[in-house]
Structures are given as structure tokens and as C-alpha cells.
N, CA, C and O of each residue as an XYZ file, in Angstrom:
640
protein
N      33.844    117.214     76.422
C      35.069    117.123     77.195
C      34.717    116.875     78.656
O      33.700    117.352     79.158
N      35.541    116.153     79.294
C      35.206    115.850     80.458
C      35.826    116.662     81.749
O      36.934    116.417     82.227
N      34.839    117.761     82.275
C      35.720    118.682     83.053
C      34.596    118.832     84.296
O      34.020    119.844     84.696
N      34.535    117.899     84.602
C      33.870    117.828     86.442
C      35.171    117.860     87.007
O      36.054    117.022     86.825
N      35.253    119.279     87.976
C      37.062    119.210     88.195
C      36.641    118.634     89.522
O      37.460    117.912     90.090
N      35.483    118.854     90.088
C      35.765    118.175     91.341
C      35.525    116.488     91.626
O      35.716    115.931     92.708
N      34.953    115.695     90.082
C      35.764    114.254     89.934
C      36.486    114.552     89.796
O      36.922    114.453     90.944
N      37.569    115.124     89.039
C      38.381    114.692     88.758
C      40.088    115.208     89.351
O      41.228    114.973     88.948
N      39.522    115.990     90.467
C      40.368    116.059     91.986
C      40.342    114.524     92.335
O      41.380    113.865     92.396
N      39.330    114.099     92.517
C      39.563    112.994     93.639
C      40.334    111.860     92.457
O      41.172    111.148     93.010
N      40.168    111.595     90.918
C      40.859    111.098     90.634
C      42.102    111.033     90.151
O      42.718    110.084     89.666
N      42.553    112.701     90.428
C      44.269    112.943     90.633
C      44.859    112.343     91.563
O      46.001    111.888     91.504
N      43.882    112.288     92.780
C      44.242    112.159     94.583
C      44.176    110.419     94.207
O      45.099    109.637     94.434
N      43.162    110.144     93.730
C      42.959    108.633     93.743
C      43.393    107.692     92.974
O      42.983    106.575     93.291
N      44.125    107.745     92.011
C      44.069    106.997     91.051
C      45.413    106.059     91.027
O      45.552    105.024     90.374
N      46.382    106.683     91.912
C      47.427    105.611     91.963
C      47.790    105.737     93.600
O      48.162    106.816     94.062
N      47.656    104.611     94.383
C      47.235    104.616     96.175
C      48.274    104.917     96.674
O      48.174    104.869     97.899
N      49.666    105.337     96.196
C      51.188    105.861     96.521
C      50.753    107.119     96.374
O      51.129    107.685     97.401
N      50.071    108.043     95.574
C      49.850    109.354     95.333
C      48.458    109.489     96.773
O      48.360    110.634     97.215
N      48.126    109.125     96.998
C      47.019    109.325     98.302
C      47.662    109.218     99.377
O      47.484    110.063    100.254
N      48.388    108.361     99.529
C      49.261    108.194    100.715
C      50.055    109.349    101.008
O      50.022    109.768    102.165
N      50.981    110.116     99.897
C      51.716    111.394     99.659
C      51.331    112.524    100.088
O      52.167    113.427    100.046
N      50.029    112.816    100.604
C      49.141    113.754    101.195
C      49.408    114.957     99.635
O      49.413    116.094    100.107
N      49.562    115.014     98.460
C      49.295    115.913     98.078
C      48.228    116.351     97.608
O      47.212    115.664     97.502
N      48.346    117.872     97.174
C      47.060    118.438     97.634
C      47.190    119.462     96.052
O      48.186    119.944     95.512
N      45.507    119.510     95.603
C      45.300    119.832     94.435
C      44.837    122.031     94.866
O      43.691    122.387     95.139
N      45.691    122.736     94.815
C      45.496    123.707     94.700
C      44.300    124.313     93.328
O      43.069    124.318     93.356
N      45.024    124.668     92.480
C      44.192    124.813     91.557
C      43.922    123.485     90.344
O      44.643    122.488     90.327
N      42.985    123.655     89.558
C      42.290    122.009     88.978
C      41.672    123.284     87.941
O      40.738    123.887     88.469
N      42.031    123.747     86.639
C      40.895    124.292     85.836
C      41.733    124.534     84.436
O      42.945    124.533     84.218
N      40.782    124.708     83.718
C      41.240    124.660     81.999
C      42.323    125.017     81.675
O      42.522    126.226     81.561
N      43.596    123.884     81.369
C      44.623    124.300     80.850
C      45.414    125.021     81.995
O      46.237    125.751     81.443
N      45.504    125.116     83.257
C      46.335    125.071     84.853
C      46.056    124.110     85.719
O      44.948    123.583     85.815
N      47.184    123.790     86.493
C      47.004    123.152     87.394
C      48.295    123.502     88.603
O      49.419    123.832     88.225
N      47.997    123.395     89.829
C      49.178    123.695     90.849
C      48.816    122.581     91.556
O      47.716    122.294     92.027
N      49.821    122.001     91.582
C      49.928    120.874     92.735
C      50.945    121.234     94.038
O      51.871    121.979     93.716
N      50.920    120.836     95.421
C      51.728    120.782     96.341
C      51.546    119.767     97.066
O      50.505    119.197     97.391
N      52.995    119.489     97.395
C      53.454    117.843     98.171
C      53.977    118.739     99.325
O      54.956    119.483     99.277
N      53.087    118.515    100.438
C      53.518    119.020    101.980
C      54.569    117.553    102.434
O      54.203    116.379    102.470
N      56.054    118.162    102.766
C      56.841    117.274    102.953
C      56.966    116.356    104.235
O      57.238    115.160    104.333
N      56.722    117.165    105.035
C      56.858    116.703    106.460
C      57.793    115.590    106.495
O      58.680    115.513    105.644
N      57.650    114.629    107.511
C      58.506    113.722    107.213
C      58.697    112.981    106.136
O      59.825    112.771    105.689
N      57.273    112.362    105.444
C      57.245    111.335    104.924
C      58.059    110.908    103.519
O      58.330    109.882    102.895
N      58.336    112.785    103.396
C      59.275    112.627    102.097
C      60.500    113.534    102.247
O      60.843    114.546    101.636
N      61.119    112.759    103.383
C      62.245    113.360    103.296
C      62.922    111.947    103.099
O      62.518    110.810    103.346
N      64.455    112.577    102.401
C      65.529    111.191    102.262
C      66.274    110.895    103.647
O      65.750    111.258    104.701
N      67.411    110.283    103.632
C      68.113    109.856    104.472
C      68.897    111.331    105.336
O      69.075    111.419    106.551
N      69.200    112.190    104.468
C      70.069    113.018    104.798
C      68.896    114.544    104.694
O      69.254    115.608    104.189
N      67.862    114.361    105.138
C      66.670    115.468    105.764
C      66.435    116.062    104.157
O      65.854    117.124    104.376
N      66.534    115.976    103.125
C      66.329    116.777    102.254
C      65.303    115.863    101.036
O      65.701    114.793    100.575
N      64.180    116.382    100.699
C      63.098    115.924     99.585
C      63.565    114.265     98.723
O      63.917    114.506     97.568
N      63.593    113.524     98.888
C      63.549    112.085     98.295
C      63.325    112.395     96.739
O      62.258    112.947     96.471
N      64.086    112.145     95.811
C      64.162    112.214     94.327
C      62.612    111.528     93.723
O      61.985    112.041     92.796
N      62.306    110.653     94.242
C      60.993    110.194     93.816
C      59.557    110.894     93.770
O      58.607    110.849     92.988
N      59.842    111.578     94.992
C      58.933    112.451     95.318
C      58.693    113.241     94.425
O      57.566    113.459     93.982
N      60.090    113.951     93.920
C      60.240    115.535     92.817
C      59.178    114.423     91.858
O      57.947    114.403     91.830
N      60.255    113.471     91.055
C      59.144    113.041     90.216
C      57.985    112.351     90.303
O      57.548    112.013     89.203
N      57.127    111.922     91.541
C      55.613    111.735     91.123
C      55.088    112.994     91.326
O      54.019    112.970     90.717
N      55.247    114.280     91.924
C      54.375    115.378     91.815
C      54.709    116.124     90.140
O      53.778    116.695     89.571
N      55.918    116.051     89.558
C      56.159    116.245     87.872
C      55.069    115.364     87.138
O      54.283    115.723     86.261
N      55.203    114.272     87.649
C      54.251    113.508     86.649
C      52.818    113.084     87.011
O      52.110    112.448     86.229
N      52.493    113.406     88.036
C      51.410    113.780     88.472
C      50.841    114.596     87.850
O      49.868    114.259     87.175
N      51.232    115.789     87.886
C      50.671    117.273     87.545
C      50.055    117.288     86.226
O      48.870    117.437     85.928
N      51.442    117.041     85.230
C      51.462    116.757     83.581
C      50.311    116.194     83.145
O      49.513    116.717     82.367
N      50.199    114.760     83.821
C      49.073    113.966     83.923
C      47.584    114.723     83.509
O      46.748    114.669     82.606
N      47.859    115.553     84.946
C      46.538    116.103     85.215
C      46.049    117.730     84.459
O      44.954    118.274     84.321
N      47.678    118.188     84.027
C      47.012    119.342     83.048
C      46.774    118.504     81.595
O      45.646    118.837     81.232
N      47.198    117.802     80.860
C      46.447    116.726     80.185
C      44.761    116.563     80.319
O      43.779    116.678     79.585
N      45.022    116.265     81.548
C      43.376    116.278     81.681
C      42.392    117.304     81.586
O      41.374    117.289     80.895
N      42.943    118.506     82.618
C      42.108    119.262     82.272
C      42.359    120.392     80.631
O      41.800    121.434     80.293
N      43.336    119.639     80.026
C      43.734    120.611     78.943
C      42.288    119.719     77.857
O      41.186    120.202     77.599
N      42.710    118.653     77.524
C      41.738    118.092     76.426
C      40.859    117.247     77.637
O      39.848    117.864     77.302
N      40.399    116.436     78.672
C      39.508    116.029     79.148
C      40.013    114.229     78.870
O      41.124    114.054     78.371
N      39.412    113.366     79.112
C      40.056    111.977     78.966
C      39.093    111.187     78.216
O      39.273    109.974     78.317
N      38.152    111.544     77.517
C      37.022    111.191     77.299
C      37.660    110.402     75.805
O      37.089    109.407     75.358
N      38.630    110.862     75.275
C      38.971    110.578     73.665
C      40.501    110.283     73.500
O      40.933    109.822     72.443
N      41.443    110.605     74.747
C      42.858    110.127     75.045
C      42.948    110.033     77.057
O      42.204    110.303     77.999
N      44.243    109.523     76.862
C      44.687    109.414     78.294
C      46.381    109.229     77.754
O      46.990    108.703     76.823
N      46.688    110.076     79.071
C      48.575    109.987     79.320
C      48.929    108.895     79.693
O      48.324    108.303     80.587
N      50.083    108.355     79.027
C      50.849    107.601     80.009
C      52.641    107.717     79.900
O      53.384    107.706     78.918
N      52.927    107.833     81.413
C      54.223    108.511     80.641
C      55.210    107.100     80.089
O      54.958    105.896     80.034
N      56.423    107.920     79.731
C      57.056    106.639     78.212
C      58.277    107.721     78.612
O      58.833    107.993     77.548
N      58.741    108.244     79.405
C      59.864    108.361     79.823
C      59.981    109.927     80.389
O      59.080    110.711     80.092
N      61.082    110.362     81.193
C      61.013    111.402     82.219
C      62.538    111.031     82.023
O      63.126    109.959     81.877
N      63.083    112.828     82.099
C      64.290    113.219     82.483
C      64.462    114.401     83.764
O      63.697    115.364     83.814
N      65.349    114.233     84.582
C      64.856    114.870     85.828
C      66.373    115.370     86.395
O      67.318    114.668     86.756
N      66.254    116.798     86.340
C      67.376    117.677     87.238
C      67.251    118.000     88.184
O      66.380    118.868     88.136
N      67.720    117.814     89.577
C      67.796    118.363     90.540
C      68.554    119.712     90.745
O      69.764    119.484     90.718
N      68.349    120.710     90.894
C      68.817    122.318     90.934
C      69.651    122.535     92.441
O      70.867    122.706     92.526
N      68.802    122.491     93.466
C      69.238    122.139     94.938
C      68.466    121.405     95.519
O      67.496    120.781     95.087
N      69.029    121.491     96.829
C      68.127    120.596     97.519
C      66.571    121.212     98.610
O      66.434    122.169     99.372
N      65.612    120.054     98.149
C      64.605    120.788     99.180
C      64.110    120.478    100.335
O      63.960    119.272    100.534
N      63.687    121.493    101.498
C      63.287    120.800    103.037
C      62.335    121.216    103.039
O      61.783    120.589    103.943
N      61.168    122.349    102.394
C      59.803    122.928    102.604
C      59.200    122.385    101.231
O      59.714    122.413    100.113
N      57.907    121.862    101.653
C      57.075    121.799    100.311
C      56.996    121.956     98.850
O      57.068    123.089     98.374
N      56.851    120.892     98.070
C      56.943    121.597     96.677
C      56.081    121.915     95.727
O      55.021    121.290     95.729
N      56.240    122.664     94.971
C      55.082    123.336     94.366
C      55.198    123.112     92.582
O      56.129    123.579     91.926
N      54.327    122.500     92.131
C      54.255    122.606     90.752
C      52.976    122.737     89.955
O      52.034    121.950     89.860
N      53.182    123.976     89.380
C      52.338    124.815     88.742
C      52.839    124.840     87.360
O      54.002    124.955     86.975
N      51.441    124.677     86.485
C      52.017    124.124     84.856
C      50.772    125.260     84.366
O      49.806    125.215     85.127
N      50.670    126.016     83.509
C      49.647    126.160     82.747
C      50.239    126.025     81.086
O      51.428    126.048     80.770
N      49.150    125.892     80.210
C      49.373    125.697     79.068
C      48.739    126.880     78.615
O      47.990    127.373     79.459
N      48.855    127.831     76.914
C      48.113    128.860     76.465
C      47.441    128.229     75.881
O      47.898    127.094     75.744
N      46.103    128.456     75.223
C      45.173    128.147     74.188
C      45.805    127.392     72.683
O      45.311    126.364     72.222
N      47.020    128.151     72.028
C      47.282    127.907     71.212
C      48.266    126.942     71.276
O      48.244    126.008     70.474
N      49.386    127.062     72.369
C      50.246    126.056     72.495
C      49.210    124.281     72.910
O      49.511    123.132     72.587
N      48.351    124.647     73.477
C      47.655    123.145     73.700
C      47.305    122.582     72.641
O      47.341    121.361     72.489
N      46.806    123.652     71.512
C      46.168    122.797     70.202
C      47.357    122.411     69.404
O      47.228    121.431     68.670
N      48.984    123.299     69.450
C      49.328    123.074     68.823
C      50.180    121.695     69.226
O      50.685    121.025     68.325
N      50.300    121.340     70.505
C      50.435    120.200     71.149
C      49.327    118.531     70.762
O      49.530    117.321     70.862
N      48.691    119.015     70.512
C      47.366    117.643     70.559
C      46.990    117.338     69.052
O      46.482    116.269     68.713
N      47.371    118.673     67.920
C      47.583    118.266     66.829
C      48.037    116.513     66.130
O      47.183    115.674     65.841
N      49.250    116.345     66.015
C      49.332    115.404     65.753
C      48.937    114.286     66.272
O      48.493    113.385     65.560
N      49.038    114.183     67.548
C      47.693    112.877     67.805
C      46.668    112.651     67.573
O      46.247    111.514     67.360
N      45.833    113.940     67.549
C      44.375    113.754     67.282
C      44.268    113.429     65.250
O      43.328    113.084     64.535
N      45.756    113.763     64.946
C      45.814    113.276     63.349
C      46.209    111.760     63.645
O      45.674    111.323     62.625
N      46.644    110.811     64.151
C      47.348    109.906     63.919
C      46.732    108.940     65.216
O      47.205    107.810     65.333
N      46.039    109.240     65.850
C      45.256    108.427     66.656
C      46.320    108.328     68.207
O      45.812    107.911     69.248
N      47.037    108.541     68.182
C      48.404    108.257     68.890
C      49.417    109.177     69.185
O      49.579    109.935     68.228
N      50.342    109.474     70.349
C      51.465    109.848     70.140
C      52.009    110.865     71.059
O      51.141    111.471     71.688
N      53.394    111.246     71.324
C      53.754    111.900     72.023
C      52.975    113.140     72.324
O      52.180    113.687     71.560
N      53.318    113.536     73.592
C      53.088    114.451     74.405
C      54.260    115.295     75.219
O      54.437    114.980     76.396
N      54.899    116.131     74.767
C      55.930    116.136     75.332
C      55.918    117.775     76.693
O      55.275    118.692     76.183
N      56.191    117.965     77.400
C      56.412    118.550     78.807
C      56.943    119.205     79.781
O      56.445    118.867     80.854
N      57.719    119.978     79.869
C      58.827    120.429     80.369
C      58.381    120.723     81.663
O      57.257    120.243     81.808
N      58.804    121.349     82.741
C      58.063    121.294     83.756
C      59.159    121.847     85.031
O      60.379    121.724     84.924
N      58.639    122.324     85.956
C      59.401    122.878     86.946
C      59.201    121.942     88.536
O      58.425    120.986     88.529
N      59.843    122.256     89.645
C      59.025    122.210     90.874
C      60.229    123.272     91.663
O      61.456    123.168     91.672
N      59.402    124.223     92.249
C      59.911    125.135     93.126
C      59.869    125.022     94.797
O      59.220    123.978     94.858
N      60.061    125.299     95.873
C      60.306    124.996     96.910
C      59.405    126.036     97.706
O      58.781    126.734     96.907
N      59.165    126.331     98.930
C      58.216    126.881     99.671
C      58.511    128.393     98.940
O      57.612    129.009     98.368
N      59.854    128.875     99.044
C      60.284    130.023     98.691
C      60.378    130.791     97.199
O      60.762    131.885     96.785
N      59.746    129.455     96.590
C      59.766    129.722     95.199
C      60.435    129.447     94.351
O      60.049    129.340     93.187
N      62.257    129.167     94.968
C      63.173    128.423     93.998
C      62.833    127.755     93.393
O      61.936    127.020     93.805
N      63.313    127.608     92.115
C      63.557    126.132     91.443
C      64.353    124.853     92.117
O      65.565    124.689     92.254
N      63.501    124.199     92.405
C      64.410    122.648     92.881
C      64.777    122.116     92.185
O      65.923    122.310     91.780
N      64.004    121.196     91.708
C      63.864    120.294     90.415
C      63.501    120.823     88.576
O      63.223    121.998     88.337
N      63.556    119.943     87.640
C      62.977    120.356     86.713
C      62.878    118.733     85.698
O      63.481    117.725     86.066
N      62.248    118.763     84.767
C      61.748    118.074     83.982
C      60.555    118.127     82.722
O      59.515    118.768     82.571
N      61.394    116.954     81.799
C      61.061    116.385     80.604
C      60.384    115.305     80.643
O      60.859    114.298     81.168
N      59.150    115.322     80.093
C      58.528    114.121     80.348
C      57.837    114.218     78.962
O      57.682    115.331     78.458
N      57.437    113.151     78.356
C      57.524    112.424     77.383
C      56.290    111.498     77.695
O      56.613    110.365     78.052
N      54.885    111.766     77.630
C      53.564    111.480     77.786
C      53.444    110.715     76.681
O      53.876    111.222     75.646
N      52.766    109.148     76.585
C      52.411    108.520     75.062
C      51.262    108.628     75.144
O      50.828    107.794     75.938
N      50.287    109.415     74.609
C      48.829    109.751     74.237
C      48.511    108.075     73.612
O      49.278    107.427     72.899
N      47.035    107.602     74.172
C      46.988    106.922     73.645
C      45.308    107.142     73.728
O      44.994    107.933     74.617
N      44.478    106.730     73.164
C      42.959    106.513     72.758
C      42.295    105.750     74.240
O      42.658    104.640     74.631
N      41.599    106.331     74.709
C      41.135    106.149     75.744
C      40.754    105.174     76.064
O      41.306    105.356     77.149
N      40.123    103.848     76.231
C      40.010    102.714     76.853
C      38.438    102.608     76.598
O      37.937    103.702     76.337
N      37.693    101.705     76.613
C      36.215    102.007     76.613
C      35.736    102.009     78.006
O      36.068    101.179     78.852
N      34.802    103.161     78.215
C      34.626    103.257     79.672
C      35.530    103.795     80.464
O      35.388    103.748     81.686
N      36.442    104.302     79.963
C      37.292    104.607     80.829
C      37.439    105.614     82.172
O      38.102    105.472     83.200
N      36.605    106.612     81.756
C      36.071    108.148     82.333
C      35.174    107.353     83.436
O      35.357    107.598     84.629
N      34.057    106.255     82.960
C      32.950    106.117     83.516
C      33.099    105.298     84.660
O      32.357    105.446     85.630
N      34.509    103.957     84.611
C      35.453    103.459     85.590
C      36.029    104.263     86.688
O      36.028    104.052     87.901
N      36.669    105.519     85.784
C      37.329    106.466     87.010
C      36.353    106.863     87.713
O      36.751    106.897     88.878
N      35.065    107.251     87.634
C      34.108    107.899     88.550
C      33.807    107.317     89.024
O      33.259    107.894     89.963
N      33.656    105.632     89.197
C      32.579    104.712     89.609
C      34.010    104.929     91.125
O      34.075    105.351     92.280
N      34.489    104.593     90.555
C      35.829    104.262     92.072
C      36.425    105.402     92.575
O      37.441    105.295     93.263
N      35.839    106.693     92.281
C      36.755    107.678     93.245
C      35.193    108.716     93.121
O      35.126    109.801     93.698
């Protein structure tokens, strides 16, 4: 399994150049958790001072992404998402925070059928809370597991 967490920080940070630009920042990175935070400052605020809807969802699907990764490693699948449903709760002006862990048993019982069928959903539920801890946002995301690429792991390291 592929769990160099500190590659594979830089290829959370790196891997799509809109997510680098976003200044977010990988709190925790380890087996089956992950906490991500998007410091808002200006750059992601909307028109009317409050968190930009896009934002909620690339740090949701960011994260997912990346507990994926560190849940099974990318060496034998990779995420890609295949659709996202997304509630806004209120609105946010301080930082957001999304923290996912998975248990031992819920991950296997998650990766089951793909690892039978070569293929296949991944499915996600997911929060993002606000400096204070509220719930802001929330989401469904709908990951298509697919068989890793050849080289694929060995690509991501060469470039980040």
C-alpha cells in the first residue's frame, strides 16, 4: 500500500493547480483520517462576504479523495468523483474544516465490492464545519473506483 504521507501531502496540495492556489492546508494525513482546512481570507469569499459554494465543494472532494488514499493507498485503485450532492446549512466567513475518518471495518466493508468486480462506486457522506465548529455545508459524493493507471503512483511522485 502506498502510504508515504508526506508524498502524498504534496500530492493532495499538488495534483489539481486550483487546489494549490486555494492555500489549503493538510492538518492531519494518516490511516483511514484525514482533516483538511481552507483558510478563507479573501480569496474565497463570494460576492456578498460569505464562503463561495465551490469552495465548500473542492475541500468535500478533496478530502474524500484523499481519505481514499490514505484508506486503501492508490497503488491498485484511484477516485474519481461521478457525482456530488451538496447542502448548504448556513453561511460561512471563518475557515473550513473537514475532517473524515473511516473505522477499520466500515473501510473493508466499503472496498469490498470493487476489489470483487474490478470497479465501482465509492460512496461518502461528509461534513464541513466552520471555525466554530458548526456545520456549514454537507455532502454526498459518489467516488467511481477505478483500477489504477500503469505508473500511476510513480507519475504522481515524479511531479510533486
Amino acid at each position: 500500500m502506498f502510504l508515504d504521507y508526506d508524498v502524498l501531502k504534496k500530492i493532495v496540495l499538488g495534483i489539481v493547480p486550483w487546489v494549490t492556489m486555494s492555500d489549503v492546508d493538510v492538518e492531519i494525513l494518516e490511516e483511514r483520517h484525514v482533516r483538511l482546512v481552507l483558510p478563507v481570507k479573501k480569496k474565497h469569499l463570494n460576492h456578498v462576504g460569505i464562503v463561495y459554494a465551490g469552495s465548500h465543494f473542492m475541500l468535500m472532494e478533496l478530502a474524500g479523495g484523499a481519505l481514499f488514499a490514505v484508506t486503501y493507498g492508490l497503488n491498485n485503485f484511484v477516485p474519481i468523483n461521478k457525482g456530488m450532492t451538496i447542502n448548504y446549512h448556513k453561511p460561512a466567513i471563518t475557515d473550513l474544516v473537514c475532517d473524515l475518518t473511516l473505522g477499520k471495518e466500515q473501510a473493508e466493508n466499503m472496498i469490498k465490492t470493487i476489489t470483487a468486480n474490478g470497479k465501482g462506486d465509492w460512496i461518502l457522506d461528509m461534513s464541513v464545519t466552520d471555525h466554530a465548529g458548526n456545520t456549514v455545508s454537507s455532502s454526498t459524493c459518489n467516488y467511481y473506483i477505478i483500477p489504477s493507471p500503469e505508473g500511476f503512483v510513480k507519475n504522481l511522485m515524479k511531479h510533486n
